[in-house]
C-alpha positions as CSV (number, residue, x, y, z in Angstrom):
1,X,0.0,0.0,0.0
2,X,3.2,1.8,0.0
3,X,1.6,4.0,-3.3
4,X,-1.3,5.7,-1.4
5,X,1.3,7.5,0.5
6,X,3.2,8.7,-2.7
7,X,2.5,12.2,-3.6
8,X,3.7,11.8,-7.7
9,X,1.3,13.7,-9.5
10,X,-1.0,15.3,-6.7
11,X,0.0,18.7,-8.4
12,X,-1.6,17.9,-11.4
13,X,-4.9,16.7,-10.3
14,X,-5.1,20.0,-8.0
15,X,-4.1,22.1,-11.1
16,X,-7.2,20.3,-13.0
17,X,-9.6,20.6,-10.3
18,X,-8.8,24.1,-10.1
19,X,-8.2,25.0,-13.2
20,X,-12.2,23.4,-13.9
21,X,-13.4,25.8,-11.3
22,X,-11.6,29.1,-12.8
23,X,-12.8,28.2,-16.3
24,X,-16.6,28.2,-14.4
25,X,-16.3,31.3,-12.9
26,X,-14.4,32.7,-16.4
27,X,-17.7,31.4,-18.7
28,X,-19.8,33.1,-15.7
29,X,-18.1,36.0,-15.9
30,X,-18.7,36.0,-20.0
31,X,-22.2,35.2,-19.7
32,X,-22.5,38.6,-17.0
33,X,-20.5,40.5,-19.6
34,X,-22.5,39.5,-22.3
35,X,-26.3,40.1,-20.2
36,X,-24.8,43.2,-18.9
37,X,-23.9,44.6,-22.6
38,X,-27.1,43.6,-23.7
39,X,-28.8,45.2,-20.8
40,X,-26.8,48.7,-21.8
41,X,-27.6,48.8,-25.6
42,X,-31.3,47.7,-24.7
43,X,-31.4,51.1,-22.4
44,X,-29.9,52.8,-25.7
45,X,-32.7,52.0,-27.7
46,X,-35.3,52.8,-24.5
47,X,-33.7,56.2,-24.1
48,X,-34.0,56.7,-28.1
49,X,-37.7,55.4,-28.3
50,X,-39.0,58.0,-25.3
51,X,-37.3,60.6,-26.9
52,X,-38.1,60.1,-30.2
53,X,-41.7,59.4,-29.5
54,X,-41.8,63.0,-27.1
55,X,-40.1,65.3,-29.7
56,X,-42.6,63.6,-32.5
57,X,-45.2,64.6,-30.3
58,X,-44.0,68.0,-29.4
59,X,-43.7,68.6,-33.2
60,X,-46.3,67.0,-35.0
61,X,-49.4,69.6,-34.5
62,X,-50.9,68.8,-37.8
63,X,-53.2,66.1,-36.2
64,X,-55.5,66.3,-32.8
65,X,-54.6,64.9,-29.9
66,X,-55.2,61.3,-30.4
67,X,-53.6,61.4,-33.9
68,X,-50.2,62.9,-32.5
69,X,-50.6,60.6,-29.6
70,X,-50.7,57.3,-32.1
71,X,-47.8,59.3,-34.6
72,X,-45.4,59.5,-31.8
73,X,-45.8,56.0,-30.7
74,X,-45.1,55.1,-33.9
75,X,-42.1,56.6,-34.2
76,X,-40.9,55.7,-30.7
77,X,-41.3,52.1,-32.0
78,X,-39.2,52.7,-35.4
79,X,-36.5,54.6,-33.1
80,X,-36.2,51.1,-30.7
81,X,-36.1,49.3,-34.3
82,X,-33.4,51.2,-35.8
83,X,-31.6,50.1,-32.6
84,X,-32.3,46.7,-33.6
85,X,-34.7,45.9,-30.9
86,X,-38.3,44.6,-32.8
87,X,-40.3,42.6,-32.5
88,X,-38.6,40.6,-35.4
89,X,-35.5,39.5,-33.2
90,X,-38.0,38.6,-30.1
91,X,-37.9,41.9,-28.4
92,X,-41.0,43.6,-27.0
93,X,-41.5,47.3,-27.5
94,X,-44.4,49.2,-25.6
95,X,-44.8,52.7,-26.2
96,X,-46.7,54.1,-23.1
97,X,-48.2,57.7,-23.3
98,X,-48.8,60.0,-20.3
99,X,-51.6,62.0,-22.2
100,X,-53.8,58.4,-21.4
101,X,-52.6,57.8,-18.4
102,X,-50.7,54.4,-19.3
103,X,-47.3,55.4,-17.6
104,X,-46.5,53.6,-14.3
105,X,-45.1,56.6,-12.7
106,X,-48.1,58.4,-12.1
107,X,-46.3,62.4,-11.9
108,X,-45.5,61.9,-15.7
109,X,-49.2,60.9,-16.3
110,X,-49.4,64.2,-18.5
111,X,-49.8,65.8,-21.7
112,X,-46.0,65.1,-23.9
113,X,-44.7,62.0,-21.7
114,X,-43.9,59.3,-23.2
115,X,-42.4,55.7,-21.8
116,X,-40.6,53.5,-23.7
117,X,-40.6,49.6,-22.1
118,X,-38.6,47.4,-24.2
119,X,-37.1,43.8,-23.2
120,X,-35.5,41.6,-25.7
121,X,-33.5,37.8,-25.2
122,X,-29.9,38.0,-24.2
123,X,-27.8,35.3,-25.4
124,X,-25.1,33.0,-23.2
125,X,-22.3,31.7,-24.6
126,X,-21.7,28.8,-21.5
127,X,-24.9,28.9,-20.3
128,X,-26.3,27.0,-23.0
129,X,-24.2,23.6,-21.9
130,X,-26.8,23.8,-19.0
131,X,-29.9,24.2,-21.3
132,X,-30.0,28.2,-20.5
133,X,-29.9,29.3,-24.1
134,X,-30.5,33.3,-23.3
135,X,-31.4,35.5,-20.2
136,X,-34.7,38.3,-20.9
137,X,-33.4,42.1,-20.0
138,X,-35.8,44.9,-19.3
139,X,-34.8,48.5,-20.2
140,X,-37.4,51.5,-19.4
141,X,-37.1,55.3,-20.3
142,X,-39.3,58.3,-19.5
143,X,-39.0,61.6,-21.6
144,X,-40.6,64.3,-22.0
145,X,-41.2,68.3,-22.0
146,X,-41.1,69.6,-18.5
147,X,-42.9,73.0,-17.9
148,X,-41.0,75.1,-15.6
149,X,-38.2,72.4,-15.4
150,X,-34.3,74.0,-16.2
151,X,-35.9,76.5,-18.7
152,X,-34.5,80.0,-18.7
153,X,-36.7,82.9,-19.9
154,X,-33.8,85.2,-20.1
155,X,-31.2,84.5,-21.9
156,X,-28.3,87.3,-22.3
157,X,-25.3,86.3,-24.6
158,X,-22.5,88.7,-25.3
159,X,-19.5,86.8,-23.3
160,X,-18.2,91.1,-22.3
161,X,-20.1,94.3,-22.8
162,X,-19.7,97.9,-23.7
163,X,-19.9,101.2,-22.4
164,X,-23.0,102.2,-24.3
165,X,-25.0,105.8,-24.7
166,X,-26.6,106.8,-21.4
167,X,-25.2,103.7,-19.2
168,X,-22.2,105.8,-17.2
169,X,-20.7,103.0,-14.9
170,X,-21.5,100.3,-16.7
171,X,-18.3,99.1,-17.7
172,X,-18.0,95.6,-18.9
173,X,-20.8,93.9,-17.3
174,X,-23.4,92.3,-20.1
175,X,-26.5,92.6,-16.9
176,X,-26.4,96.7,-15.6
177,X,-29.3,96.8,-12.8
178,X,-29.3,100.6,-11.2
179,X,-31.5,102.5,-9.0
180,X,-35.1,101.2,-7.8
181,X,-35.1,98.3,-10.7
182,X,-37.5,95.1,-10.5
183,X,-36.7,92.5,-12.1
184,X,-39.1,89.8,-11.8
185,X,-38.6,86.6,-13.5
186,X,-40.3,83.8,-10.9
187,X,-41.1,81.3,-12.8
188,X,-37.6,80.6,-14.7
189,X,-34.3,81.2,-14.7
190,X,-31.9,83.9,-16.2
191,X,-28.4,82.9,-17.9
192,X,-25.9,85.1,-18.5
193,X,-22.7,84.2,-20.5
194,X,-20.6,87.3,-19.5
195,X,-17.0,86.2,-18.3
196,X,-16.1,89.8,-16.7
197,X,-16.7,89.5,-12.8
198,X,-18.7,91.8,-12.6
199,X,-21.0,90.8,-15.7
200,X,-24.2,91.2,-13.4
201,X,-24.1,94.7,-11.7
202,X,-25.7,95.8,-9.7
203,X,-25.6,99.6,-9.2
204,X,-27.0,100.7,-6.0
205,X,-29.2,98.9,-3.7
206,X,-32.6,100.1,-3.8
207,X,-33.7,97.1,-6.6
208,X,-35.1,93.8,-6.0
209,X,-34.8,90.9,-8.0
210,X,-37.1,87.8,-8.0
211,X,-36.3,84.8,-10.6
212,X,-36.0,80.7,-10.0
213,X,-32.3,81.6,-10.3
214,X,-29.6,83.2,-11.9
215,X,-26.9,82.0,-13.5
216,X,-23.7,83.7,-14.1
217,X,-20.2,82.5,-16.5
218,X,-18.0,85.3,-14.9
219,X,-19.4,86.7,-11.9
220,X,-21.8,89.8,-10.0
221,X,-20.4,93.4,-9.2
222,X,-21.8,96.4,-7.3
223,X,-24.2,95.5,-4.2
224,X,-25.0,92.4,-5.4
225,X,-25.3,90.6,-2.0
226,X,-28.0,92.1,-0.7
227,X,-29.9,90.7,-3.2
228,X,-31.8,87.6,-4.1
229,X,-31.0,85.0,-5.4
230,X,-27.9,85.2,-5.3
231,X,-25.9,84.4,-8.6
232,X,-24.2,81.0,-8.8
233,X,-21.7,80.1,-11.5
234,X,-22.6,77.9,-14.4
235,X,-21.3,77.1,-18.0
236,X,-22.2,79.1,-21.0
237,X,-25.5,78.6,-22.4
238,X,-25.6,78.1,-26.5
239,X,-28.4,80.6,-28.3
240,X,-31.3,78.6,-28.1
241,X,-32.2,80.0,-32.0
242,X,-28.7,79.8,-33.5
243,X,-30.8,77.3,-35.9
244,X,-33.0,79.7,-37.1
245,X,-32.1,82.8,-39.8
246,X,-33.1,86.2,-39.0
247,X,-34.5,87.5,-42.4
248,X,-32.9,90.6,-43.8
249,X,-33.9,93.0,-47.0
250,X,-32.6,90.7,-49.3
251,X,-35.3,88.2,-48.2
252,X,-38.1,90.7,-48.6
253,X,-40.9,89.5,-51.5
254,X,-42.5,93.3,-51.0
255,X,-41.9,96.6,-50.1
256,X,-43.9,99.4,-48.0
257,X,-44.0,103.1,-47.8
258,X,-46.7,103.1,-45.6
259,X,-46.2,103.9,-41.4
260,X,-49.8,104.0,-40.2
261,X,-52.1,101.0,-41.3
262,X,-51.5,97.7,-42.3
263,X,-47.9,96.4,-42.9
264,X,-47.3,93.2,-44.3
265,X,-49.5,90.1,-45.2
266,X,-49.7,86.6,-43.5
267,X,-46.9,84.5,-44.1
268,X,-45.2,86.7,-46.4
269,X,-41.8,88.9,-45.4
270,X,-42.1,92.5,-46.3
271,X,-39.6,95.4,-46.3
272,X,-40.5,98.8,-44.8
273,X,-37.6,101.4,-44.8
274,X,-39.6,104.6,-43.0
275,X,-38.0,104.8,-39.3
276,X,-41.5,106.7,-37.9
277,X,-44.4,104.4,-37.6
278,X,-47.5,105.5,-35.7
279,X,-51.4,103.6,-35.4
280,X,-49.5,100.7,-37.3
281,X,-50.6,96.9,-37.6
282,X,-48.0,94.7,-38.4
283,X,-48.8,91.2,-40.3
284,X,-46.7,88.3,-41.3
285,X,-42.9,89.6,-41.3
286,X,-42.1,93.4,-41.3
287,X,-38.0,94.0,-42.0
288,X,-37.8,97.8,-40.8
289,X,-34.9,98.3,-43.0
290,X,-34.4,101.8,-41.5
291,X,-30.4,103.1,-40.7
292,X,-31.4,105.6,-38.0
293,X,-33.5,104.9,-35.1
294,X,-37.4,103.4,-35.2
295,X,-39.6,105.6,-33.3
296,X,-43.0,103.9,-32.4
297,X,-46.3,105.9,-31.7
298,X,-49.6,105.8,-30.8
299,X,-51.2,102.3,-31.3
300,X,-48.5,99.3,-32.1
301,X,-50.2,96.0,-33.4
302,X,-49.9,92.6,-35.0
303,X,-52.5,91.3,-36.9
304,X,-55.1,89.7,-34.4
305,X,-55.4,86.6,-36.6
306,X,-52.1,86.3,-37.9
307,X,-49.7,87.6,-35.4
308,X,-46.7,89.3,-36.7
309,X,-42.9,89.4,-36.4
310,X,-40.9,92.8,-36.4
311,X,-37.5,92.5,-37.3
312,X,-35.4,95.5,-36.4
313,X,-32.7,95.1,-39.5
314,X,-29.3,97.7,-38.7
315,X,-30.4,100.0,-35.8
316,X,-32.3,100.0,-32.7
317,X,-36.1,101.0,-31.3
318,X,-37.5,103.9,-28.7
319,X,-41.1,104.8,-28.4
320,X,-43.0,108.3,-27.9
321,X,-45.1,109.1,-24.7
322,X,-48.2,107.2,-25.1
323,X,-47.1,104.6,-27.4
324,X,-50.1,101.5,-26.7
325,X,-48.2,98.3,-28.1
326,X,-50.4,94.9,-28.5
327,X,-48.2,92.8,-30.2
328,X,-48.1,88.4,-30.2
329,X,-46.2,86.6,-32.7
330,X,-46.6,84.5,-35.4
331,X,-47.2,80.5,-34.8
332,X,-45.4,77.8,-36.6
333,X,-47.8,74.6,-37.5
334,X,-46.6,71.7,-39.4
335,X,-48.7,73.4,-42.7
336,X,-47.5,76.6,-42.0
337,X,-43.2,76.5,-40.8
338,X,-42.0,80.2,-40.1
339,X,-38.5,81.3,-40.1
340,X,-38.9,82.9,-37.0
341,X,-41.2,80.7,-34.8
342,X,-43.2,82.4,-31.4
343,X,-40.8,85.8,-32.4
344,X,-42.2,89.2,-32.0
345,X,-39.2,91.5,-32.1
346,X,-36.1,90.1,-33.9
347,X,-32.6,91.5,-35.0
348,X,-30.1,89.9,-36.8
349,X,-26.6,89.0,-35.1
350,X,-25.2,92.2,-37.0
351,X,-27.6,94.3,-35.3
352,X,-25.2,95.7,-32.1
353,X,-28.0,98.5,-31.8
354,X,-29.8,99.5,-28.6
355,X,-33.3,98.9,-28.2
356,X,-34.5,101.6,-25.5
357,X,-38.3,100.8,-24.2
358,X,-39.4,104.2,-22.1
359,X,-41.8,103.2,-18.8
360,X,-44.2,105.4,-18.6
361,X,-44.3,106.7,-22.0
362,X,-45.7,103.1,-23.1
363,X,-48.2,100.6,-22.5
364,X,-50.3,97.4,-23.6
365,X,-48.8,93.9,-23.7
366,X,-46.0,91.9,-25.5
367,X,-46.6,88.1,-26.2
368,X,-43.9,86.0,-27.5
369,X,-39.8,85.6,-28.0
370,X,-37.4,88.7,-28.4
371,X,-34.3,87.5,-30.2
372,X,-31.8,90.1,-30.7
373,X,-28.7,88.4,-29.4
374,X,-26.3,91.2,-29.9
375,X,-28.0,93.9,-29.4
376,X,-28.9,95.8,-26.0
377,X,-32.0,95.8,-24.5
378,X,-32.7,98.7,-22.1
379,X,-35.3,99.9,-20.0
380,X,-35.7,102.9,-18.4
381,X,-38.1,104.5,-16.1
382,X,-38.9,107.6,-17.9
383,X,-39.5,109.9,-15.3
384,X,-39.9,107.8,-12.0
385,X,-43.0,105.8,-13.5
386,X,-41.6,102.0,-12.8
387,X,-44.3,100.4,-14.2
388,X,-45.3,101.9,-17.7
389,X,-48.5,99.8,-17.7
390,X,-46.6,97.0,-19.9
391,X,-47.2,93.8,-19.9
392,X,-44.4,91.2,-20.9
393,X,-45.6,87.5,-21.5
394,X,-41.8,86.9,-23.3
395,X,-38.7,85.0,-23.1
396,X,-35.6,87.4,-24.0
397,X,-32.6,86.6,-25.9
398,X,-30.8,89.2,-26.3
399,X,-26.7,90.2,-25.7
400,X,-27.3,92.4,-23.3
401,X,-29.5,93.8,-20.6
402,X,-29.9,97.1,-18.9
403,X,-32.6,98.0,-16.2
404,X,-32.9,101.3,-15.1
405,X,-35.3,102.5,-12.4
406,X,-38.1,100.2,-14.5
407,X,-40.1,97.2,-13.0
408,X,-39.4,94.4,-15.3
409,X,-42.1,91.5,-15.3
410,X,-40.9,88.5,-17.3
411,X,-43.8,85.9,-17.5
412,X,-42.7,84.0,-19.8
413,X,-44.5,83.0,-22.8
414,X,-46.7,79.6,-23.5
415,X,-47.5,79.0,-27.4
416,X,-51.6,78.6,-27.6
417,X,-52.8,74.7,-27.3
418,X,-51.3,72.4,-30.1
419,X,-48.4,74.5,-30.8
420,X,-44.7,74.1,-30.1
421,X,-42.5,75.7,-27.8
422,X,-39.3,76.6,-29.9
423,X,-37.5,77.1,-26.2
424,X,-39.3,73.9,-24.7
425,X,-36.6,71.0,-23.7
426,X,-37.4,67.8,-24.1
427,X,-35.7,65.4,-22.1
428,X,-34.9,61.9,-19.9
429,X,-36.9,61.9,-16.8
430,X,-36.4,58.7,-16.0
């Protein structure tokens, strides 16, 4: 019995045995890997199919409710297929829409929420030698438009400023705020991509401020901390139009002389070159192609069916006393696309011009998007009246802002029901 107690070869048969069991855990470890990847590009193509089915419906207004509803899900299924999860390679896609109520997360149960719930059969490579062929994985995504939810209404964009005509002090800062301003933006945000630091003055300390928050590249000046909120640093925003073409007089398909009346048609872009216009309705797009100042007076409109867009071509705008303005922009549909979309007062990047609004010498209400964003926008009180009687239902982007004295009431603007939001995100909630 002399070879029991030999130990020849006990090397080798503890090499096999263990060698067996590190080759198990190495094919477990590949099967993981290989579940696990299929997991991740699964949640690829859930992320694509909310999001693809949200901006379809966000878009798509040429339908009702129930039509944009069924189009989105549609496309929120071809956007999981072109990510090569169908139903042809044993995947199940579900498009869920928070309009009907069908999302499982019952705060998204609203109007432009969409849920994508895809799983699909992951295949093993060792797994199969114990009759476990593939593994299911689940992937969910929620997207949609949040109202209210990291918007900005205010957008200024010049990265330095100037020392402009009638703003003594103001130095570099892109945001000048002096004397007893208001400026009241509650129910958003303002973004401001000056890099001096002191982009966001603040001259004196009889103002207020009100706003969701305020974000600053460079950083605040003057007596800033008395004040709230109080600026917090962030990264440069991008222009949320850069897309979009301001029109100029080479895009006009008319011409106007007139200043009082009826400027423009629906859906047309006209050139007016007269830099006086008083009791004037503007319709469709109006290119004041004017080289010295505009000067508005007495009633200012857009066509009440139509809406209108002024574009302010090389120089800036002022009013005289009195001035009633009533203007709302025109609405893109999918029939109807507009150059400008939600727009009411527009300047091209060239335009470096100050746009001067007087409080108290005007009134009435602006609806819709300002995008001048190199030119100056500047209130002023005018005599002491802060309020002027206007009305702003905007978003601004502009280059830069001035306040001075004036009580600025940024409510935002909502498109009516069925339209799009040019300044809307959509995005991954979940």
């Amino acid at each position: 019995m002399k070879w029991f107690r030999k130990e020849e070869g006990q090397t080798l048969v503890l090499t096999a045995l263990c060698a067996s069991c590190l080759l198990g855990f190495m094919a477990l470890a590949v099967d993981t890997g290989l579940v696990f990847r299929s997991q991740r590009n699964l949640q690829i193509a859930a992320d694509a199919a909310a999001t693809a089915a949200a901006l379809d419906y966000f878009y798509n207004s040429s339908t009702g409710p129930s039509g944009r509803i069924a189009a989105a899900k549609t496309v929120g299924a071809n956007a999981a297929a072109s990510n090569n999860v169908s139903t042809a390679n044993g995947a199940t896609v579900t498009i869920n829409s928070g309009n009907l109520g069908e999302i499982t997360t019952s705060w998204h149960n609203s109007s432009g929420y969409f849920e994508a719930v895809l799983t699909q059969p992951a295949p093993t490579a060792f797994m199969g030698f114990f009759g476990i062929g593939s593994m299911t994985v689940k992937a969910r995504a929620v997207a949609g438009t949040p109202n209210g939810v990291n918007e900005n209404c205010i957008y200024v964009l010049n990265p330095s400023g100037d020392l402009g005509p009638g703003k003594s002090g103001k130095g570099d800062s892109t945001v000048f705020l002096q004397g007893s301003f208001q400026l009241n933006a509650p129910k958003c945000g303002i973004a401001i991509d000056g890099t001096a630091g002191d982009t966001l003055y603040y001259n004196g300390n009889g103002g207020s401020t009100s706003a969701a928050w305020i974000g600053v590249v460079g950083g605040a000046g003057g007596n800033y901390s008395s004040y709230t909120p109080q600026p917090v640093k962030t990264a440069p925003v991008t222009d949320p139009f850069n897309a979009y073409t301001v029109p100029t007089a080479g895009d006009c398909s008319s011409t106007s002389t007139a200043t009082t009346g009826v400027i423009g048609t629906k859906n047309t872009i006209t050139c007016a070159s007269a830099s006086t216009f008083t009791n004037a309705t503007f319709a469709g797009t109006v290119v004041l192609t004017s080289t010295s100042t505009v000067t508005f007076g007495g009633a200012i409109n857009t066509d009440a069916n139509t809406g209108g867009t002024i574009v302010l071509a090389t120089t800036g705008f002022t009013e005289n006393a009195g001035t009633v303005f009533n203007v709302s922009p025109q609405v893109s549909t999918a029939t109807t696309p507009l150059l400008l979309p939600s727009v009411v007062l527009a300047a091209p990047t060239t335009n470096t011009s100050v746009m001067q609004l007087q409080f108290g010498n005007s009134s009435g209400t602006f609806n819709g998007i300002v995008y001048m964003p190199n030119a100056d926008f500047m209130f002023q009180d005018s005599g002491g009246d802060h309020s002027g009687g206007l009305t702003f239902n905007i978003n601004l982007i502009v280059g830069e802002l001035d306040d001075k004295t004036s009580t600025l009431n940024i409510n935002g603007y909502s498109p009516p029901a069925g339209s799009p939001d040019p300044l809307a995100i959509v995005a991954l909630v979940e």
